[in-house]
Every structure is written in C-alpha cells, then in structure tokens.
Residue frames as a rotation matrix with the C-alpha (Angstrom) as fourth column:
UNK 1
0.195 -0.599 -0.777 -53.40
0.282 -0.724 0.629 -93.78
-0.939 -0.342 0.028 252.46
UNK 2
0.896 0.403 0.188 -52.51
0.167 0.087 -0.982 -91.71
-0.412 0.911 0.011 250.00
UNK 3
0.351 -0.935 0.061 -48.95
0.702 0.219 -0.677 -92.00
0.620 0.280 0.733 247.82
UNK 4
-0.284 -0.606 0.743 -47.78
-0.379 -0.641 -0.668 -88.49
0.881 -0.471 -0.047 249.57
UNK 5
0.589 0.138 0.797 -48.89
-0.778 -0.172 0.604 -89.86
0.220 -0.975 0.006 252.88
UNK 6
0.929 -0.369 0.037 -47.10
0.359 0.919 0.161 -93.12
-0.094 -0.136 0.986 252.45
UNK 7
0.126 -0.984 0.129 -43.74
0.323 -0.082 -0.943 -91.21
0.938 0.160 0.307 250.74
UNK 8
0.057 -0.438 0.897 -44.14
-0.395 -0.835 -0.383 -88.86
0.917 -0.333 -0.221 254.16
UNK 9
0.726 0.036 0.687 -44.84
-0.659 0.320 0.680 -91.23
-0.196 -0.947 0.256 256.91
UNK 10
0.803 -0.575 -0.153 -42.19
0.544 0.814 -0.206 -93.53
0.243 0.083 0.967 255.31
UNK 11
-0.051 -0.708 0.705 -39.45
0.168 -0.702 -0.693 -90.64
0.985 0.083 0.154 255.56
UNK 12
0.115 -0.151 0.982 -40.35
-0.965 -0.252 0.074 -89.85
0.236 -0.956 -0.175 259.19
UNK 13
0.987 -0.117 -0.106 -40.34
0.153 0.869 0.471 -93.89
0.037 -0.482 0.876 259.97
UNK 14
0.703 -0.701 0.121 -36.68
0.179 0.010 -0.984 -93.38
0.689 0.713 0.132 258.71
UNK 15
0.054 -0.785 0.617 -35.56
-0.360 -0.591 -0.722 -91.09
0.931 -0.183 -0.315 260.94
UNK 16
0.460 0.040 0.887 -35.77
-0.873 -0.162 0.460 -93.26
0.163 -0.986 -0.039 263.34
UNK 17
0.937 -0.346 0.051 -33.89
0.349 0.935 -0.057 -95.70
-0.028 0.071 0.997 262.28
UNK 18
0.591 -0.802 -0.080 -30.73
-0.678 -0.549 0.488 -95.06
-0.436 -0.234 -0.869 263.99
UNK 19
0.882 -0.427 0.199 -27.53
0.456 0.666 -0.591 -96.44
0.120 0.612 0.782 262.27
UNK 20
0.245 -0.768 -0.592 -24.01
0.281 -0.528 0.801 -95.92
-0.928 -0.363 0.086 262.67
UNK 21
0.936 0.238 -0.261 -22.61
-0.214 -0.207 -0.955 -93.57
-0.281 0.949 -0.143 259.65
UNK 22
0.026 -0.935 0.353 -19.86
0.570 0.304 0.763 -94.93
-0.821 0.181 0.541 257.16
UNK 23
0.144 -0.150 -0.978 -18.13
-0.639 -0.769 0.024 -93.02
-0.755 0.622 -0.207 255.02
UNK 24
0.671 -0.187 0.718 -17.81
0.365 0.926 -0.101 -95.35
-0.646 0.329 0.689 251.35
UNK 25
0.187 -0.706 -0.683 -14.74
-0.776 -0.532 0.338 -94.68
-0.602 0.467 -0.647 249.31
UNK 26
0.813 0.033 0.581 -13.53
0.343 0.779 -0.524 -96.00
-0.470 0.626 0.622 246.25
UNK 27
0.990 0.001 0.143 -11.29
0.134 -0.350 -0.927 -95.29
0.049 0.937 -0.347 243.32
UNK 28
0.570 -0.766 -0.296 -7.85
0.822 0.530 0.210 -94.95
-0.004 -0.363 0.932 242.18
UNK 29
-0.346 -0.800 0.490 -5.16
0.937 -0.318 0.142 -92.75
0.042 0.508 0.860 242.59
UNK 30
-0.925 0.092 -0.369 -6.25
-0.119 -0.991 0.053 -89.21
-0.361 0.093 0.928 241.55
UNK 31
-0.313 0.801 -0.510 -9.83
0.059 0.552 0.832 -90.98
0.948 0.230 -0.220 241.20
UNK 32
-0.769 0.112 -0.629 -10.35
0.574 0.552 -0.604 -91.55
0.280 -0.826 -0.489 245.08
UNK 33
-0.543 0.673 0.502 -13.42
-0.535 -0.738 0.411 -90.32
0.647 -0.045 0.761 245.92
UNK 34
-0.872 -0.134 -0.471 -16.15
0.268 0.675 -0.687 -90.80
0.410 -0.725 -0.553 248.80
UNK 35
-0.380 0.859 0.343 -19.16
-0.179 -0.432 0.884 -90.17
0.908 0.275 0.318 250.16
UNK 36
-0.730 0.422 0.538 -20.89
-0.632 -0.116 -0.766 -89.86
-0.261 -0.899 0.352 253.95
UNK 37
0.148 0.922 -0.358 -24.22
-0.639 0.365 0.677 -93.07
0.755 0.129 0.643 254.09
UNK 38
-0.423 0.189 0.886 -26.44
-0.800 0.381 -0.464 -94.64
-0.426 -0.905 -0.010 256.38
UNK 39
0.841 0.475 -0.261 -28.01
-0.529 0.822 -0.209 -97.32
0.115 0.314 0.943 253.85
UNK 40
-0.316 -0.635 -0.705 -25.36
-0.699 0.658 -0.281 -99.94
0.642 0.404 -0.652 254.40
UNK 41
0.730 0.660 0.179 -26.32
-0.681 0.676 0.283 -103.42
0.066 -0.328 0.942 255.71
UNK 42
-0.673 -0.663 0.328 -24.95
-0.559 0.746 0.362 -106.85
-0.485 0.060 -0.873 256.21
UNK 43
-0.322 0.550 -0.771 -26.15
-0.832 0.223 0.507 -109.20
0.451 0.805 0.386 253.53
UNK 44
0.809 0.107 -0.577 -25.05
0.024 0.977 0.214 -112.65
0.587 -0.187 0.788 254.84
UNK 45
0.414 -0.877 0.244 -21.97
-0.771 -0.195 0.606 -113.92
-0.484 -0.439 -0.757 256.80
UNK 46
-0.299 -0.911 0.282 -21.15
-0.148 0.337 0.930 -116.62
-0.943 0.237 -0.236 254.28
UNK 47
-0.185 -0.862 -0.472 -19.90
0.974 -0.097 -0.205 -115.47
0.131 -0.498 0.857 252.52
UNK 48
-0.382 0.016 -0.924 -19.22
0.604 -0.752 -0.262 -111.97
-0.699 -0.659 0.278 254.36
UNK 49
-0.534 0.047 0.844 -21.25
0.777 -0.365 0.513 -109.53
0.332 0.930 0.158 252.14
UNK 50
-0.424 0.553 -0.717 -22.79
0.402 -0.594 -0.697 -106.13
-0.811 -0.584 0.029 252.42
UNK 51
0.078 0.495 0.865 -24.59
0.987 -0.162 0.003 -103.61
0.142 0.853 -0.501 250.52
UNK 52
-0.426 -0.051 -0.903 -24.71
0.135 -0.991 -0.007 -99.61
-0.894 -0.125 0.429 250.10
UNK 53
0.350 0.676 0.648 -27.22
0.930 -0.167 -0.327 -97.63
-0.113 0.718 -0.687 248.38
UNK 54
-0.339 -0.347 -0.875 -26.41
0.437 -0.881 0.180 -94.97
-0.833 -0.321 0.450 246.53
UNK 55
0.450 0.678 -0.582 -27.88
0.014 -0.657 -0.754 -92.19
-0.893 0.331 -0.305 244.73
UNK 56
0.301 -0.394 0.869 -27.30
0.929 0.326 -0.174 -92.24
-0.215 0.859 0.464 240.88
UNK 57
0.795 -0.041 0.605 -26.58
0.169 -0.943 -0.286 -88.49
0.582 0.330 -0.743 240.90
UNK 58
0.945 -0.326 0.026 -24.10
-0.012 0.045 0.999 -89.10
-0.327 -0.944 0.038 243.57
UNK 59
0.212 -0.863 -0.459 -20.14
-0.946 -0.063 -0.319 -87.97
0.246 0.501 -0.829 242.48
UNK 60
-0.261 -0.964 -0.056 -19.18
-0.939 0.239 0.249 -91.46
-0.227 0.118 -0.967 243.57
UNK 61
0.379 0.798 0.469 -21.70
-0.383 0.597 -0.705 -93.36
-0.842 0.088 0.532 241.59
UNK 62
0.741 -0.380 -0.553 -19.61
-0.530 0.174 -0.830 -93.58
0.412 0.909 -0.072 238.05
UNK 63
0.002 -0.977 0.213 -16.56
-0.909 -0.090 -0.407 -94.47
0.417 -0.193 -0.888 240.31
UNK 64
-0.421 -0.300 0.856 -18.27
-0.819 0.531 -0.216 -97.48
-0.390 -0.792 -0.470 241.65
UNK 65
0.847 0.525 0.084 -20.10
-0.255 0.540 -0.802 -98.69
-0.467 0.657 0.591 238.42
UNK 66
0.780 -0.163 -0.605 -16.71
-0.411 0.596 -0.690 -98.83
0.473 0.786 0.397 236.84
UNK 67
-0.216 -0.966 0.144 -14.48
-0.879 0.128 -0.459 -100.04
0.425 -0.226 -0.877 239.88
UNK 68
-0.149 0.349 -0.925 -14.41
0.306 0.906 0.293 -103.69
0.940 -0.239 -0.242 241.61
UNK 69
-0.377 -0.344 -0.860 -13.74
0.898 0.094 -0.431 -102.37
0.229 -0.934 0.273 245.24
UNK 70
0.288 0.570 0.769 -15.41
-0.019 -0.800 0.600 -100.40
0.957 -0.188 -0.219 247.39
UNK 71
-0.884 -0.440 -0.158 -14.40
0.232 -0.120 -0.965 -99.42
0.406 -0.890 0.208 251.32
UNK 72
0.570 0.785 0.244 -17.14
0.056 -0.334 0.941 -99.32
0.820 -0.522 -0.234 254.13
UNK 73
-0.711 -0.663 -0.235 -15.40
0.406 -0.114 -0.907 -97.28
0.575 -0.740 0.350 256.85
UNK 74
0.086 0.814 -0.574 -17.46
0.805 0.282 0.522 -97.47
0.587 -0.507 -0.631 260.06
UNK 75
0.119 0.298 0.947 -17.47
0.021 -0.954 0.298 -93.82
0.993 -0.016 -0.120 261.66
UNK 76
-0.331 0.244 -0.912 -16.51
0.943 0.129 -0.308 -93.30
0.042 -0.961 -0.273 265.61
UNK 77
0.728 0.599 -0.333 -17.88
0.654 -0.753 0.075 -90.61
-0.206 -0.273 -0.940 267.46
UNK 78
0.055 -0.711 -0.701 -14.48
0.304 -0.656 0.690 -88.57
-0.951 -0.251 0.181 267.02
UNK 79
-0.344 0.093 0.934 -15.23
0.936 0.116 0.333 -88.89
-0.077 0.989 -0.127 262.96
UNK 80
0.467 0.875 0.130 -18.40
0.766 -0.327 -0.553 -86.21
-0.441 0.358 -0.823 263.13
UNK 81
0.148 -0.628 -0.764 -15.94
-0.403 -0.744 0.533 -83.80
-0.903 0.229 -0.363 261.04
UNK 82
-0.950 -0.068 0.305 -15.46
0.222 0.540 0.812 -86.41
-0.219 0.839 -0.498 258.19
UNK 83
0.053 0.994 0.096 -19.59
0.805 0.015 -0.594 -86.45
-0.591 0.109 -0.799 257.95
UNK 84
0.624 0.639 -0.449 -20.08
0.217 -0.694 -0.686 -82.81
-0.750 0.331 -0.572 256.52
UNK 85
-0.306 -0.788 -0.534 -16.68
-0.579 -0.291 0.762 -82.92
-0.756 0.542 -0.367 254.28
UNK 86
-0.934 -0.120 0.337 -17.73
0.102 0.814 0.572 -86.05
-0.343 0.569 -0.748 252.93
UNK 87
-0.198 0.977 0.074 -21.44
0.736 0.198 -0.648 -84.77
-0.648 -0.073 -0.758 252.59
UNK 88
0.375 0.643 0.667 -20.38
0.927 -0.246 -0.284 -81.92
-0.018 0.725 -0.689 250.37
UNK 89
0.805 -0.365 -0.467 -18.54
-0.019 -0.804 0.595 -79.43
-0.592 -0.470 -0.654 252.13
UNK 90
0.033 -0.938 -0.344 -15.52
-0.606 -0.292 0.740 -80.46
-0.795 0.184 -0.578 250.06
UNK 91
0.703 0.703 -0.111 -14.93
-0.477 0.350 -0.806 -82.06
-0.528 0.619 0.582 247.12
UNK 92
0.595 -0.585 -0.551 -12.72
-0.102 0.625 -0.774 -85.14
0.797 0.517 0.312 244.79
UNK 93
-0.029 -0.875 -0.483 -9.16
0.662 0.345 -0.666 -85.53
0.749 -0.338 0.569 246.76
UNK 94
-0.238 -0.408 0.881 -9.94
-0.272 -0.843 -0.464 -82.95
0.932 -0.351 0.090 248.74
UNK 95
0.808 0.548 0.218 -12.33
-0.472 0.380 0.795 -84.78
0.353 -0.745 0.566 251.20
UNK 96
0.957 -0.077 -0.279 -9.40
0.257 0.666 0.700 -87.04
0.132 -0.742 0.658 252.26
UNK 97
0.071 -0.564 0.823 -7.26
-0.103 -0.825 -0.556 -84.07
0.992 -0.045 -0.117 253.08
UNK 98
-0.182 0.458 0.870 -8.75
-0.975 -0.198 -0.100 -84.58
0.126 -0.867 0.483 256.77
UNK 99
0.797 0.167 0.580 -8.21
-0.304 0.941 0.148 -88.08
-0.521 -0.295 0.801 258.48
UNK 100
0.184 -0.921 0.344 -6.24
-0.800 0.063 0.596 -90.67
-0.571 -0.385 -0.725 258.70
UNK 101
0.920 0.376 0.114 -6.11
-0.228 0.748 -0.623 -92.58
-0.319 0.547 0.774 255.09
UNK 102
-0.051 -0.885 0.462 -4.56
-0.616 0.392 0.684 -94.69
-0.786 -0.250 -0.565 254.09
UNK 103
0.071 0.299 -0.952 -3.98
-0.993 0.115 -0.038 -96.91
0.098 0.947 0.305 250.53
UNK 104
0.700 0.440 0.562 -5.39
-0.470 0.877 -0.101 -100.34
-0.537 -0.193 0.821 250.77
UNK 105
-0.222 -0.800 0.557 -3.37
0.059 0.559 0.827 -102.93
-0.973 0.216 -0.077 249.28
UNK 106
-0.071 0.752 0.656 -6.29
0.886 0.349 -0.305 -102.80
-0.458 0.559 -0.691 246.44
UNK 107
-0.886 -0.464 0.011 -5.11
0.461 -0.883 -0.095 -98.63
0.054 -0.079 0.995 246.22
UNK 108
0.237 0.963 0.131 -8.99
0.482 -0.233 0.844 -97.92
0.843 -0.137 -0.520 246.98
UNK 109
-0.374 -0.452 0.810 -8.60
-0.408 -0.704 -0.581 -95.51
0.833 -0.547 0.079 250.48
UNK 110
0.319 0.295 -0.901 -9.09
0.409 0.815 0.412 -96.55
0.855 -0.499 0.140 253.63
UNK 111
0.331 -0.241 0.912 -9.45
-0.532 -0.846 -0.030 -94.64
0.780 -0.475 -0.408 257.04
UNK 112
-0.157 -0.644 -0.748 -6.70
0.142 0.735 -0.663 -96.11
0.977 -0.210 -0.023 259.30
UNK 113
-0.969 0.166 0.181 -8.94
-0.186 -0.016 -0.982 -95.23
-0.160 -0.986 0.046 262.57
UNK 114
-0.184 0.983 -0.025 -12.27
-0.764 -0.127 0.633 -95.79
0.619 0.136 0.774 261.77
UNK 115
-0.145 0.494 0.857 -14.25
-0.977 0.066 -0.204 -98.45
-0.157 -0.867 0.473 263.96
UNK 116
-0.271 -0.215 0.938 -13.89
0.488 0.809 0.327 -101.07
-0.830 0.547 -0.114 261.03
UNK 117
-0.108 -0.315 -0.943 -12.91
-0.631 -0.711 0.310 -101.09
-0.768 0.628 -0.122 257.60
UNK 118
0.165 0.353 0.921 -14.42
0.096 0.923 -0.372 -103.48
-0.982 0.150 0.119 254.74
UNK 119
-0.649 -0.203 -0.734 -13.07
-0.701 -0.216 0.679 -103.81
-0.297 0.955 -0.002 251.64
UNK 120
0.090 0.991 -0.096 -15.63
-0.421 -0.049 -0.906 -105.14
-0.902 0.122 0.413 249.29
UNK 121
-0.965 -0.199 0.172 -15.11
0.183 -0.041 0.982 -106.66
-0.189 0.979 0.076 245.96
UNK 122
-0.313 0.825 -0.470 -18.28
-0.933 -0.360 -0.011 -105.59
-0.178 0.435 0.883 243.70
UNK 123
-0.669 0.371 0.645 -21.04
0.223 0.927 -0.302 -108.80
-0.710 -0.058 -0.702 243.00
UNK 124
-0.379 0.735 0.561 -23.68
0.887 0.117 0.446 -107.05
0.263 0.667 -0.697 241.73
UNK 125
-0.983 -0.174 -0.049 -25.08
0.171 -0.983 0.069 -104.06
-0.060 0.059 0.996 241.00
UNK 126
-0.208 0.960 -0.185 -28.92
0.978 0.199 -0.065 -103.67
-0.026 -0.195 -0.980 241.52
UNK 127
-0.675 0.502 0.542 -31.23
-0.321 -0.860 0.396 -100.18
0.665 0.093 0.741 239.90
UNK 128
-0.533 0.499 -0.684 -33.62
0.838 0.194 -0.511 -99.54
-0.122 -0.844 -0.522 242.00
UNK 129
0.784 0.618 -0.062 -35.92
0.616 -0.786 -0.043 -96.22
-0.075 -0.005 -0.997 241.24
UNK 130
0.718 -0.667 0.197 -32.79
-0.590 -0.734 -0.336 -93.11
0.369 0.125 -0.921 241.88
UNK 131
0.200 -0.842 0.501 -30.46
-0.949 -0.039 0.314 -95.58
-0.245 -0.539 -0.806 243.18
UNK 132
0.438 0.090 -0.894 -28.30
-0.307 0.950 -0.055 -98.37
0.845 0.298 0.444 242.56
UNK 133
0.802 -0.263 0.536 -27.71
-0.462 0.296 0.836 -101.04
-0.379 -0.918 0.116 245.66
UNK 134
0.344 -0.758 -0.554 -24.28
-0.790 0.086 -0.608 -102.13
0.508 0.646 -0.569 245.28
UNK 135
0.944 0.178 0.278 -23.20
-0.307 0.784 0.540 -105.44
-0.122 -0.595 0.794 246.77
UNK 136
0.400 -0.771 -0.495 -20.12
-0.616 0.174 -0.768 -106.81
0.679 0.612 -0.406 247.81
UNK 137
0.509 -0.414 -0.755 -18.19
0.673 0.738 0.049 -109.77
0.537 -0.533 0.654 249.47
UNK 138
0.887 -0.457 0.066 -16.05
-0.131 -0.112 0.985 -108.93
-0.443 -0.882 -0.159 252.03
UNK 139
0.678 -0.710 -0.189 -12.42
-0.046 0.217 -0.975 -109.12
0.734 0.670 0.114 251.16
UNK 140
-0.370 -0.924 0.096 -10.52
0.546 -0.300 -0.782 -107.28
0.752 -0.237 0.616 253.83
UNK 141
0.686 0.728 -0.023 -11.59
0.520 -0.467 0.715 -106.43
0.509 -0.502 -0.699 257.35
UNK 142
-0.479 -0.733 0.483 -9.81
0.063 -0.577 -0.814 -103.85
0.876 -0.359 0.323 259.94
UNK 143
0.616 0.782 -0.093 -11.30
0.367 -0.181 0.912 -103.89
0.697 -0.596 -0.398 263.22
UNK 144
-0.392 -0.528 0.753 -10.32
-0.419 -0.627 -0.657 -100.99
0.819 -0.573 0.024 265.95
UNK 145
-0.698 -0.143 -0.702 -11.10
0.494 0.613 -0.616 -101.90
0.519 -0.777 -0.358 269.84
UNK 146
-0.830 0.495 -0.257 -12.51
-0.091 -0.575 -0.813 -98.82
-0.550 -0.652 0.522 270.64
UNK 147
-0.156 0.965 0.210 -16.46
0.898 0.050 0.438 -98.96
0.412 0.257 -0.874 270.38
UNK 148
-0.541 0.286 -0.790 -17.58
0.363 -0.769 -0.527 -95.71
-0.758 -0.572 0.312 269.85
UNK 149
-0.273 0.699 0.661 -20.26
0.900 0.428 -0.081 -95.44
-0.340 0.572 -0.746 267.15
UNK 150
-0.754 0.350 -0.556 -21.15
-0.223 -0.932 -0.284 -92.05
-0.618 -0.090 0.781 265.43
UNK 151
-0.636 0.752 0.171 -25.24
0.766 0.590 0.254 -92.19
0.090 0.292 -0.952 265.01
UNK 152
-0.957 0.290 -0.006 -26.83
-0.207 -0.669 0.714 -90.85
0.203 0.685 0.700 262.82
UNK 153
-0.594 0.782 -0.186 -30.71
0.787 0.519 -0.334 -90.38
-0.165 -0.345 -0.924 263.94
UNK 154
0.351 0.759 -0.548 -33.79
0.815 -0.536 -0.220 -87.90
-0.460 -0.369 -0.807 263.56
UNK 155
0.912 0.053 0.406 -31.67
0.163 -0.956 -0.242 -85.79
0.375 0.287 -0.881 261.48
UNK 156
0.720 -0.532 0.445 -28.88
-0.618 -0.784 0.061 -85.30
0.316 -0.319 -0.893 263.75
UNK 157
-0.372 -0.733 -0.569 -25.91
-0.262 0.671 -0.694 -87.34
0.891 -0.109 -0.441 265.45
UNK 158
0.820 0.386 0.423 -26.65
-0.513 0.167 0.842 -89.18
0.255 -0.907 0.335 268.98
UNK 159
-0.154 -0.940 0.304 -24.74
-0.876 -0.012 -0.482 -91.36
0.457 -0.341 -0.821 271.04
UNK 160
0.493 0.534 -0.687 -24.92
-0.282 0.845 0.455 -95.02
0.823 -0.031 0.567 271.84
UNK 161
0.455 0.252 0.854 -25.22
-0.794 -0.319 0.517 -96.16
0.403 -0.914 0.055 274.82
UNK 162
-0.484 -0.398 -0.780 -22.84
-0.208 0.917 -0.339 -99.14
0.850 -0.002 -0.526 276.54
C-alpha cells in the first residue's frame, strides 16, 4: 500500500470505532477552558489512569501543558448540545455558559450531570507527530446512574444499545 492509502484506509477504519464523547476541561478561574474528544482511554486500573490526545494547535493544549489537572467528563445522550459548543461554536468561558458546571475542589470545571467525571492529576506528557497524549491518574471520580452514552461514530452521533 501506498502512504495515502494507508493514511485513508486508516481514517475510514476510525470511523468505526465507536466511542462515547467526553468533553476535557481544565484550567483556572478565568482560564477554564475545554474541548469536545473521542481519543480518551483507560490506561490501567492500578493505579486508575487514563489518557487524552490532543491536538497541539488545540486552544486547550497550553492550558494542559502548564496545569496538573485535567477533567474527563463522560457525555450522555442529553449532552449532544455541549459537542458543537465545545467543538468550536463558542469559545474560552463561554463554552461553559451551557450545562451544568461546576468547580472541582481542584477549581478545574466539572459537569455536575455528565455520566462520570475524572479528575486526573497530569503523569506525563507524551509528543507524538501533531499531538501530545496526556496521561493521568485518577484522583476524583463522579459516577451518575443513568447509562446513557452519547456515541460518536461514522461521523455522526448513534445510540447504544442496552
């Protein structure tokens, strides 16, 4: 194959890798800032750690190279409004004009319905080609009862099935 067939058949594999979308927020104060992604992962469970990739051109790339804490808020289906605000439509403090945040103990935001909320301290920080994978323990978890995933597939939202 050749590199453009590999970059394009890797992009369409993608889109089929459904995932639920979290919104990641950092920063402090008149700093808070956030961003709509599907790269986030679990690392390990001990101890609790994830990751999020994010684009180095991304507004809340500087905010997370120079804070410790980062928020992975897990997205229900009633979210899919947060998705385009947080994807561009709006921008700094404004994005968390809409929803229900709240200030972590850590003063990083946090959406006080999401599906679960992870606060993160920072581990390591990992370039990669346009992005850097950020890693963090667990600190601080929120979990909601309702299970209602918003998933992000093919391009578009779907709906998971119980």
């Amino acid at each position: 194959m050749t590199e453009d067939e590999i970059k394009g058949g890797f992009r369409h594999a993608m889109r089929r890798l459904a995932t639920t979308i979290a919104l990641i927020t950092s920063g402090q104060g008149e700093q808070w800032t956030g961003m709509a992604a599907t790269a986030v992962m679990s690392v390990c469970a001990e101890p609790p750690t994830l990751l999020t990739a994010v684009n180095r051109t991304a507004s809340i790339h500087p905010i997370l190279m120079a804070e410790e804490r980062f928020c992975v808020n897990l997205l229900a289906d009633r979210h899919q409004d947060l998705v385009g605000i947080f994807s561009g439509k709006k921008k700094g403090l404004e994005r968390f004009e809409t929803g229900a945040w709240i200030k972590h103990a850590s003063g990083i935001p946090l959406l006080d319905d999401a599906l679960a909320s992870l606060v993160c301290r920072t581990t390591q920080r990992i370039d990669i080609a346009t992005h850097t994978l950020f890693i963090g323990e667990v600190e601080h978890v929120v979990n909601h009862d309702d299970i209602s995933p918003l998933v992000w597939v093919d391009g578009t939202f779907a709906a998971a099935a119980r």
